[in-house]
N, C-alpha and C positions, 0 to 999 in steps of 0.2 A: 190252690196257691200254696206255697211253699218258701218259707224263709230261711237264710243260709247266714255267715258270716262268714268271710275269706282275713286272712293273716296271715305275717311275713313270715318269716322263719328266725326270728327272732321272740316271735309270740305276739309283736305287735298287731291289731287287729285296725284292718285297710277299709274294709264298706262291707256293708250289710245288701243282700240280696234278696228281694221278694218275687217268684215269678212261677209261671208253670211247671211241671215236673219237666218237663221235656228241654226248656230253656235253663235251669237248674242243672241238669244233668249236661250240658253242651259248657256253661261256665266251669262245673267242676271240673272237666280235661282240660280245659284251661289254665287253670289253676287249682293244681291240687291238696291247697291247705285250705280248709275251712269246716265249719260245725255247725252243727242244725241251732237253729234258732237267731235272733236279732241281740246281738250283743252289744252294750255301750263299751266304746273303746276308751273313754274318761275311769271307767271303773272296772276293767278287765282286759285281759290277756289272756293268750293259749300255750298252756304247760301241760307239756304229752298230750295233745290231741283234746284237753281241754278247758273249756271258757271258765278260768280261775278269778277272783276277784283281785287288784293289783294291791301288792301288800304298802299299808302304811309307809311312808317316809321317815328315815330316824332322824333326819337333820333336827337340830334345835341350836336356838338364837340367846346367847345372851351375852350383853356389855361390848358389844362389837365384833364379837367371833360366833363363828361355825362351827359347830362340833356333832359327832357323831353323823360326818356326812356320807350315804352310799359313796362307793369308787365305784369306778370314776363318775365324773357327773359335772352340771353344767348349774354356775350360777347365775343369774338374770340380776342384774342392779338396773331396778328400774326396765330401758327395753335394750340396755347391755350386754349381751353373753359373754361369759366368761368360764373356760374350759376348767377343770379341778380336778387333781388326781388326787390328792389326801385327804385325811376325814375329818379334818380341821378348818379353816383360814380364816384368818383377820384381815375386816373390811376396814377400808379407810372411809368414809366419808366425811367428804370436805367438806360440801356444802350444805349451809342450816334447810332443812325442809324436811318433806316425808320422802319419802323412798320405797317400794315394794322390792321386797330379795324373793326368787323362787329359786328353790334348788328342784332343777330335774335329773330322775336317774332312773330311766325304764326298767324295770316293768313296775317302779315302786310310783305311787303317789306322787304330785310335785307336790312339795311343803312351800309355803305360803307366809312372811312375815311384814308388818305394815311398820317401818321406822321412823321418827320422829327426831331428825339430829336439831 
């Protein structure tokens, strides 16, 4: 048996393959992006042909803004999205409670903040 990972062309990485050589080798004309071995797509990507670890997120939270955020990139208030082209923004929130923010921005890490308005 023989394990694979297939990935877009962006470097995102799609499912993991375990099969015989012969089934292996029928998936790769199929799709011709992929690397030996079972890779977590939470913690990796493929740059030049190989399975890299996805680098840190630089976003950082503090007093109500965003700063230092990948471009472009996508923030989650709560189960929210919200598109972002600059490396900044100031959130507003209204209402007294918690709140989770996730900044995504492939291939980097999503950063993670727990708020308490």
């Amino acid at each position: 048996m023989k394990t694979i990972t297939f990935y877009q062309s962006d470097g995102q990485i799609i499912f993991t393959m375990t099969g015989t050589e012969s089934d292996i080798e029928l998936n790769k004309t199929m799709n011709p992006l992929w690397v030996d071995g079972d890779w977590n797509d939470d913690l990796y990507y493929v740059k030049d042909g190989v399975a890299t670890l996805r680098p840190k997120n630089t976003a950082q939270w503090e007093s109500g803004k965003l700063s230092n955020l990948p471009t472009p990139c996508v923030i989650w208030i709560n189960s929210t999205r919200y598109e972002c082209h600059d490396d900044k923004a100031e959130l507003e929130l209204v209402y007294d409670g918690k709140y989770t923010i996730r900044v995504q921005a492939f291939p980097y890490l999503d950063a993670e903040f727990e708020i308490e308005n």
